[in-house]
N, C-alpha and C positions, 0 to 999 in steps of 0.2 A: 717645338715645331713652329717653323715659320706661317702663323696664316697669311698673312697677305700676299707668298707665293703662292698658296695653295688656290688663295680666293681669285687670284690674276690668272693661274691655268685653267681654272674653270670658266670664266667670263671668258678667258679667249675663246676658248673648244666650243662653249654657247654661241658667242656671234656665230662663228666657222661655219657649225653646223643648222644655223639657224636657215641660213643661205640656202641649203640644200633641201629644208622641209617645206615641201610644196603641194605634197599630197592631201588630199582634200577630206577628213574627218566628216562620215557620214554618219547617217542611222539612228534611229531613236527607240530606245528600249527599256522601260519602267519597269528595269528589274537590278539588282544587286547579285550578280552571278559568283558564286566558288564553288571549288569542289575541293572537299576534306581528305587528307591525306591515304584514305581508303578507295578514291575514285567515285565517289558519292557526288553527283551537282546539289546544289543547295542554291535555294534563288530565294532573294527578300523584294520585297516590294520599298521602294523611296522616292522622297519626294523631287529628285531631279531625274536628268535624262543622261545614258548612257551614249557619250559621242564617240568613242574609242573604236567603231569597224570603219576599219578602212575601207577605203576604194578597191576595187579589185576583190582579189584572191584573198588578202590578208583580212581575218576579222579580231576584234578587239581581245576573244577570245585565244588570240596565239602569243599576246603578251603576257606571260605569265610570273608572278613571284612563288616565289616558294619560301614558307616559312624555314623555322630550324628543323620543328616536330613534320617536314614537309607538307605541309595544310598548304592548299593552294589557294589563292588570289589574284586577278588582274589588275593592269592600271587602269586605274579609275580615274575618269577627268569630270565627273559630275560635279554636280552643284547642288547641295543639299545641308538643312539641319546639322546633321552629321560631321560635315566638313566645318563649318564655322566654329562648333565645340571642339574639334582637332586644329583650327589655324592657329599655334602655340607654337611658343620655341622647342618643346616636348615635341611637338607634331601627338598628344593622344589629348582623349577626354580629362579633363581636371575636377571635374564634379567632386572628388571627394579630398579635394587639396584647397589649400586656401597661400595664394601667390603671395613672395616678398613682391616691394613696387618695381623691386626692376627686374624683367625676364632676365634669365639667367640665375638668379639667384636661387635660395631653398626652398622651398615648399614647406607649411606646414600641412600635420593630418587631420581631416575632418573625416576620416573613416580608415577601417585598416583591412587588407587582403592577406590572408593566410593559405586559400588554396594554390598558391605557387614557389612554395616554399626552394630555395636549393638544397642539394642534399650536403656540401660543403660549407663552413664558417665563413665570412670575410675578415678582410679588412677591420671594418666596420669606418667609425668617420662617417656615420652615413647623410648629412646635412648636405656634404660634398658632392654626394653619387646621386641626389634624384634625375640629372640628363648622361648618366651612366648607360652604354649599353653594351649589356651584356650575351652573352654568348646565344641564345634563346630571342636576342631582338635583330643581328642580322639577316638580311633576307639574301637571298639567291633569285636570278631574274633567270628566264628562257625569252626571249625576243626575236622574230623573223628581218626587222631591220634594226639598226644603232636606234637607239632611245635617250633621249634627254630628258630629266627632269630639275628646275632649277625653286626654289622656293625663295622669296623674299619677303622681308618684314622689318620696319621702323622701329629703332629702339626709343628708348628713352632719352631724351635731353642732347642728347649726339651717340647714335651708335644703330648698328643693324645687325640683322641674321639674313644668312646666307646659307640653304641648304639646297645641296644640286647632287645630282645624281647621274653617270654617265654609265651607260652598259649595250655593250653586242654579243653577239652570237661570233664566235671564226667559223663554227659551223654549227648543225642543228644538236650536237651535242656534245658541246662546248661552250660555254660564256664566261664570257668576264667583268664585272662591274667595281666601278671605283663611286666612289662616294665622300663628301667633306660636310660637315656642317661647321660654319663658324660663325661668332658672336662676339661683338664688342657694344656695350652699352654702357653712357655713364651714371645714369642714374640722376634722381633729382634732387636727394641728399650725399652731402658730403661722405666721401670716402667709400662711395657705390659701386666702383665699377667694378664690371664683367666682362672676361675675356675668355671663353670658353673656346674648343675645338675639339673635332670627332672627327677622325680620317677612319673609313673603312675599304677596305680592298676585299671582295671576294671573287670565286669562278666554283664553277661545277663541270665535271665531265665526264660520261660515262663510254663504253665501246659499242658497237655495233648491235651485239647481242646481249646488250644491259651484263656484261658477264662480270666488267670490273664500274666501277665506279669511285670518284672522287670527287670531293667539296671541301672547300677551305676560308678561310679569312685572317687578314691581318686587321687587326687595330691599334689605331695612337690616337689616346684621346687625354688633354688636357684639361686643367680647371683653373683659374686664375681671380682670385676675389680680392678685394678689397675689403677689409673690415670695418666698422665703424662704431662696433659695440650697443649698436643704437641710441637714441638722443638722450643726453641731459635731462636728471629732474627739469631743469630750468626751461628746459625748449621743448620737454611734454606738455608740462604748462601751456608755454605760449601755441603751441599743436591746439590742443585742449579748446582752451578759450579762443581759437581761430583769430592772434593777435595780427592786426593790419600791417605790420613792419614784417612777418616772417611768410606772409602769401608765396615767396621766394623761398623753396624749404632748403638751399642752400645757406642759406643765411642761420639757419638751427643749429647748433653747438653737438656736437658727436663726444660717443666715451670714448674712442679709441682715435686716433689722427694718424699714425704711421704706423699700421698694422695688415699684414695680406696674410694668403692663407694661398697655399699652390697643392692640387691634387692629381698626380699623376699615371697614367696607366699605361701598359703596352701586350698585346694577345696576341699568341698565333693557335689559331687552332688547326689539324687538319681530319677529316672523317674520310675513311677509305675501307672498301669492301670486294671481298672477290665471290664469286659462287663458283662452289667444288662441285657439286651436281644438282643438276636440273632432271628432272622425266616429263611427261607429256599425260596429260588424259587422251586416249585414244578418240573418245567421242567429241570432249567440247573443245581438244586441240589447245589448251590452256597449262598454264602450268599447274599443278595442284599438290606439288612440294619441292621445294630444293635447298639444299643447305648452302646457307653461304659465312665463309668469316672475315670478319670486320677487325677494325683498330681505330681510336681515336684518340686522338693527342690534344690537350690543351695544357699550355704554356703560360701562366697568367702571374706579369707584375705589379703593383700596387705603391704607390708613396704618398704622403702625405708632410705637409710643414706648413707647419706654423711663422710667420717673419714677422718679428719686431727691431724699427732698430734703437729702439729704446724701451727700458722695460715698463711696465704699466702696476706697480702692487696697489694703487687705489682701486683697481678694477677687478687682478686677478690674485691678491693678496701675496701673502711676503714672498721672495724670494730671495734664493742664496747665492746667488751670482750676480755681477753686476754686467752680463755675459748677456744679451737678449737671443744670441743666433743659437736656437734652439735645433737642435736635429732632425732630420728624415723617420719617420717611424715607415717601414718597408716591409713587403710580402710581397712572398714567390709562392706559387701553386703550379706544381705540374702534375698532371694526371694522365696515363696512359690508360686505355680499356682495350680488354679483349673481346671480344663478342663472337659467337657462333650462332646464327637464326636457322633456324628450322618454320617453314611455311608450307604449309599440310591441310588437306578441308577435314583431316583426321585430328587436329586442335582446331577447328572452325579459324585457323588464319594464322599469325602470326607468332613464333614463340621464338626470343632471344633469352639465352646465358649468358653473363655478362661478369667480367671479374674485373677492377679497378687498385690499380696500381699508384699511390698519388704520394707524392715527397710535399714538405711543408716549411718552410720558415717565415718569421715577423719577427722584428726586435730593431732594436739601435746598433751605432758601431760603436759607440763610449757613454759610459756614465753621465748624466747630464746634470743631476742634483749632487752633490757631497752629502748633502742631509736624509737623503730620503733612504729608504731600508732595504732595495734593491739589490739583488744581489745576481741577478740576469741579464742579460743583453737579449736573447733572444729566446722565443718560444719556439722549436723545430723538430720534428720528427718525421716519419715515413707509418701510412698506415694501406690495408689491402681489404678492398670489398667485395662481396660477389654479393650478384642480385640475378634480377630476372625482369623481361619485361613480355607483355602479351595483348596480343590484339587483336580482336574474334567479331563476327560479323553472324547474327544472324536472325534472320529477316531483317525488319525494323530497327533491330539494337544491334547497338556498337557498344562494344565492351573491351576497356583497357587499364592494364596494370602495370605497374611500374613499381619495384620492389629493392631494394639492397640491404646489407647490415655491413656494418665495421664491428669487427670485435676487437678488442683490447680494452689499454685503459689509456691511450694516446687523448689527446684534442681532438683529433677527426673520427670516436668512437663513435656509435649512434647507429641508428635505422631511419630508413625512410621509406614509405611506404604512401601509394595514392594509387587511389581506384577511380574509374567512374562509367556509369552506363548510360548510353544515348539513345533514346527515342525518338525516333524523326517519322512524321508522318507528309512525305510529300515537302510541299513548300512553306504549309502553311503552319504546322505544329511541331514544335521540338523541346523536348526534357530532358534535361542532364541532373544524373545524383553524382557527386564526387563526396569521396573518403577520402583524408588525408592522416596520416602519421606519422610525425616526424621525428627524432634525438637528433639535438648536435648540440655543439659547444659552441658557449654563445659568440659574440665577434672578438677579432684576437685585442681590442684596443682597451677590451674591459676588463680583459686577463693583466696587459702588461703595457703601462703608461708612461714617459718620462716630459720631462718639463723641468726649466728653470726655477718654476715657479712651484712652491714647497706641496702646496693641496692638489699639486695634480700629477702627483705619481702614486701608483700604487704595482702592487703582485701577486694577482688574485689565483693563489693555484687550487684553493677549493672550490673553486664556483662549479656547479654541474650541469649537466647538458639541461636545455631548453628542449621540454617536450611539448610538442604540440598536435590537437587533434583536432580538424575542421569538418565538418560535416556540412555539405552547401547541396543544394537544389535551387536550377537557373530553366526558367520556360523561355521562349520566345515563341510568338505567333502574334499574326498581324491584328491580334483586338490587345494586345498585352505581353507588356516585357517586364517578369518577375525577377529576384531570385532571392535565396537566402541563404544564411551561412550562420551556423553554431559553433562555437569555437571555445576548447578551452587549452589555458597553457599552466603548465607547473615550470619555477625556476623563471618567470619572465625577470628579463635582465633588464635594467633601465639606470637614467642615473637620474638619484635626487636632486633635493634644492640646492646643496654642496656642491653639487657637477660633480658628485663620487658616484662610480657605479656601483648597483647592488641587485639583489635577485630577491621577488619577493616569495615571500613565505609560503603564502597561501595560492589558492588557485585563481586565474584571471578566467570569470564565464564572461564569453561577449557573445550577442545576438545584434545582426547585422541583416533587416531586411528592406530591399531595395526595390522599388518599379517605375516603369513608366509606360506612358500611354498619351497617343501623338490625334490631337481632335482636329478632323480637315471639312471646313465647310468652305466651298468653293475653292479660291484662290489665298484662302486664310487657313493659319492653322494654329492651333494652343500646342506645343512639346511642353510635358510636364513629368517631370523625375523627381522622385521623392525616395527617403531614405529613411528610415529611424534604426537607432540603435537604445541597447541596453547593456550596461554592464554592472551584472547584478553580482558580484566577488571581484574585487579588485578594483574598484571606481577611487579608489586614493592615489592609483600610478599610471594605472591604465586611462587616459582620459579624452574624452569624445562627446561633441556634442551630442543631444537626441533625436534633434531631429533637423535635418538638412530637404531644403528643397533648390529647383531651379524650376521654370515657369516660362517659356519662350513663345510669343505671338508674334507670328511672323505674314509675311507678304510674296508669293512665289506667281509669276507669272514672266511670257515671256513684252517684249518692248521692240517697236519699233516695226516697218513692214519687211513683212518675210520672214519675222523672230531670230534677229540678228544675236540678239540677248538676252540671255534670262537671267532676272532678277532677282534676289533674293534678299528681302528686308526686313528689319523688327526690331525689339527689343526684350531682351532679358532680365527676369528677375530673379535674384538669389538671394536665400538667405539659411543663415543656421544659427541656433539658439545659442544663449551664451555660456560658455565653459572656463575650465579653468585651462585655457589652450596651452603647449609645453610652451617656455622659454628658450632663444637658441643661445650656445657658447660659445663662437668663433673659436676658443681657442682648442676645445675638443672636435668642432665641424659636426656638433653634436645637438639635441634638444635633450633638455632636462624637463622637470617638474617643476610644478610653483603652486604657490597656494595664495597669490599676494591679489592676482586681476582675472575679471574675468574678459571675455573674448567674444563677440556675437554682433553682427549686423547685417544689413541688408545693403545689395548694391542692385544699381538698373543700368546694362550696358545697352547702347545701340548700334546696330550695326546695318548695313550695306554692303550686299555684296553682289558681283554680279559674273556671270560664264557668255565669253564669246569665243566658238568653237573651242580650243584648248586650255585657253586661257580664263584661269579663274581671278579675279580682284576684288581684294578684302577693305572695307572700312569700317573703321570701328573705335566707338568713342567708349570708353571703360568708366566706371565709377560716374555717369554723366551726372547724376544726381548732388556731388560733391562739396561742389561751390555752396549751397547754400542746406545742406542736412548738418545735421550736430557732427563734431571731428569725433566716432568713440570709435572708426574704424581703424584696424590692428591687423597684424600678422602675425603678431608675437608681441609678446609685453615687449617696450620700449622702440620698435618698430612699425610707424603707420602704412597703411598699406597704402597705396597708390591717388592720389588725386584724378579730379579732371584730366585727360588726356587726349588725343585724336592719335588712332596708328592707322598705318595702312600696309597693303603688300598684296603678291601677287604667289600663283604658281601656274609658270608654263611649262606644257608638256611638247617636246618634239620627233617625229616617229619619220626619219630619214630613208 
């Protein structure tokens, strides 16, 4: 994909339409408005102001997104707490990740989420995929005018992010939205850079009498890293002891100099449904059943490569070829579903059958080792699910299930299963229990490996499904945001100190509980999130620190006469205790174990930031504390995490 076409059609189409936005954003409203894919409004209270109704007829309210699970949302142009922990190249919260120093790059975990399980395997290579999006993170917009949204942000040492968003209505049911995010950063150590891109295309559109309906998306999203195997004994050292000649982290000695690492994707999904009959309630003139059938298609490729153009056995041990151009490991997933819904106040709401049709392959085109014991190219078959899903309304509680099984004895064998009940009381109280239960097989790169390189091929055909079972409870209401989660797994798949994968024996129990709670006196306030975990079976593979905090005092008021702008200042404290954090392997795009350093410090960001009518703009100094605290700060053994830095950046919204 060429980005700098992509980035030049968009900066065009922004000027163009920037011209024509002259409509005047009023209104002020100290509330957080959605409504959940049941028709439910739900309003939170936060600490900026809602400017998004317009002039006129049009109110903020008729900009709408729509999730995948269709949960609704608006664009939102406020200025709050909230947005400053999303201004990332992610665009989400990172509280429970701990950043390589240049955006773009991998995340390690300072905690782990099991309530979102897929019900299929990947790829895997998962170091590559954390700005992955997947099928569950494009949105679908409904809009009364063309809408613009454009994000920007400074990278490291030479480089930016650029994420924009263009979308209209042709008419009120019908839209279209195109979407790029791109990133080039080069980082402040050798051999860093990041060249990411994420092209999305969607539309929705349904008839007159909601009788048919369609929604779709294309995705091309690329990954482009530079490896560097992180520093030398020699330039941890001088890290270390903060020597005066290496203030320049250029100048640190790297284990790898001509090494990259390219991650490639390509999706079409499309979801379409008819209704064969509808009736009428006589009295409330509503619908209150109708059968309709569905189909949805997803199309999904995957590749991954490794490039060296020389081989490295001091780093990744022997090898049998004097060959570095190591092959494409690739997966195709296509899934067809058929679905029949039935919607009845005689099942209090929503009931679909669903049966899943899905073909499968990953492998190589050629042998890559001589030596290794391989005797497959590929892992590939076709397997068929049926499930069920259901979703019931009554009073107070929302209640929904989500069910399927694969029988055989294929790779894509297993069940999945996830419940959960919601009690909302009004605005101000809301409980959720979820159950989850999962079988699959673990990702295909742990089944079937090839490499140059002797230790890193293997052909795991008895490894067994990964079972998992999370039981979580999550509150929100305006004195306190809890939740928790109990987890345990048999069969977890990991790879050791070797960089071989394995599945341990025993069981992994993790307890995962999280809050926070936001103190506002006057025009000041404390955001403080805190986390602890335990893993009381399996603390040899499975590994997390215990206790994670973040801590933010901040400064909100608006500046200047007439309150042209509001402000938004402070500083953040972070920190989490020290563990045995994984190791990454560039050449799996993988995190192993280690047993060698531990991992734990504190950082203080500051930031600035401030909202005039659309326009928000970020400043914000990272690690400010840097220059002169002890260097024990890490992101992974032999990778320090970020220094001193100053970024900035902006996101304008335009409603033509």
């Amino acid at each position: 994909m060429n980005k700098q076409l992509f980035t030049f059609f968009f900066l065009c189409l922004f000027v163009a339409t920037s011209t024509f936005s002259q409509r005047k954003l009023g209104g002020a409203k100290r509330e957080n408005t959605t409504i959940d894919r049941n028709g439910n409004v739900v309003t939170a209270d936060n600490s900026g102001e809602i400017n998004v109704t317009l002039s006129g007829k049009t109110k903020y309210t008729d900009y709408k997104i729509f999730s995948h699970r269709r949960d609704t949302t608006y664009i939102d142009t406020t200025l709050n707490i909230k947005k400053e922990y999303k201004f990332n190249y992610l665009r989400k919260d990172l509280f429970e990740f701990l950043e390589f120093h240049n955006q773009g790059q991998t995340l390690n975990n300072l905690g782990y989420s099991f309530n979102n399980i897929y019900r299929l395997p990947d790829i895997g290579f998962s170091a590559k995929q954390v700005s992955y999006l997947n099928v569950d993170d494009i949105k679908y917009y409904e809009v009364p005018t063309t809408t613009t949204e454009i994000l920007y942000r400074t990278g490291l040492q030479q480089g930016q992010v650029l994420d924009a968003l263009f979308t209209l209505n042709f008419s009120k049911r019908f839209n279209v939205s195109l979407s790029y995010k791109g990133l080039r950063s080069l980082g402040a150590y050798r051999r860093a850079l990041v060249s990411n891109g994420n092209f999305r295309g969607a539309f929705h559109y349904r008839t007159k009498e909601n009788q048919y309906q369609i929604r779709g998306h294309l995705t091309t999203q690329d990954f482009f890293h530079q490896e560097n195997g992180g520093l030398t004994p020699e330039s941890l050292q001088n890290f270390i002891e903060d020597a005066p000649d290496f203030t320049t982290r250029a100048r640190l000695d790297v284990n790898l100099s001509d090494t990259e690492s390219q991650f490639d994707s390509n999706r079409i999904y499309v979801e379409h449904s008819y209704k064969l009959l509808a009736s009428k309630d006589s009295i409330t003139n509503k619908d209150f059943s109708n059968l309709k059938i569905g189909h949805i298609l997803t199309s999904e490729s995957k590749s991954f490569e490794f490039i060296q153009t020389s081989l490295t056995p001091a780093f990744f041990g022997n090898a049998s070829s004097s060959d570095p151009n190591n092959k494409q490991a690739e997966s195709t997933i296509t899934n067809n579903e058929l679905n029949l819904e039935f919607n009845s106040k005689y099942v209090l709401g929503k009931f679909k059958a669903k049966t899943n049709l899905t073909s499968y392959t990953y492998g190589y085109d050629t042998i890559l080792n001589s030596n290794s014991t391989i005797n497959k190219l590929k892992i590939e078959g076709n397997a068929i699910s049926f499930g069920a899903d259901w979703n019931a309304k009554i009073k107070n509680f929302q209640l929904n299930a989500d069910a399927s099984i694969t029988p055989g004895t294929g790779r894509l064998s297993g069940n999945y299963i996830k419940g959960e009940a919601v009690y909302e009381k009004d605005s101000i109280l809301s409980l959720k229990g979820t159950l989850l239960l999962s079988s699959k097989s673990p990702n295909f790169n742990t089944l079937l490996h090839q490499s140059e390189y002797d230790d890193y091929n293997w052909q795991n055909e008895t490894f067994s499904n990964v079972n998992t079972r999370d039981l979580g409870f999550n509150l929100q209401s305006k004195w306190l945001n809890a939740s928790l989660n109990f987890t345990n797994i048999d069969n977890y798949t990991y790879f050791n100190e070797d960089s071989q994968p394995e599945q341990f024996t025993d069981q992994i129990v993790y307890l995962k509980v999280k809050a926070n709670r936001e103190f506002n006196v006057g025009k000041f306030a404390l955001n403080n999130t805190f986390m602890y975990q335990n893993v009381s079976s399996g603390s040899s593979v499975f590994r997390v620190p215990e206790f994670v905090t973040r801590n933010t005092f901040y400064y909100t008021d608006y500046w200047f006469k007439g309150k042209p702008m509001l402000v938004n200042m402070g500083i953040t404290f972070k920190y989490f205790t020290a563990y045995n954090a994984n190791a990454y392997n560039p050449l799996l795009g993988e995190f192993r174990i280690q047993n060698d350093e531990e991992i734990g410090f504190p950082t203080f960001d500051v930031f600035f930031n401030a909202q005039v009518r659309r326009t928000r703009f970020y400043l914000k100094i990272d690690n400010a504390t840097s220059s002169f605290t002890e260097k024990n700060y890490f992101s992974a053994p032999g990778y320090p995490y970020r220094d001193f830095v100053i970024r900035f950046g902006l996101v304008w919204n335009w409603f033509i």
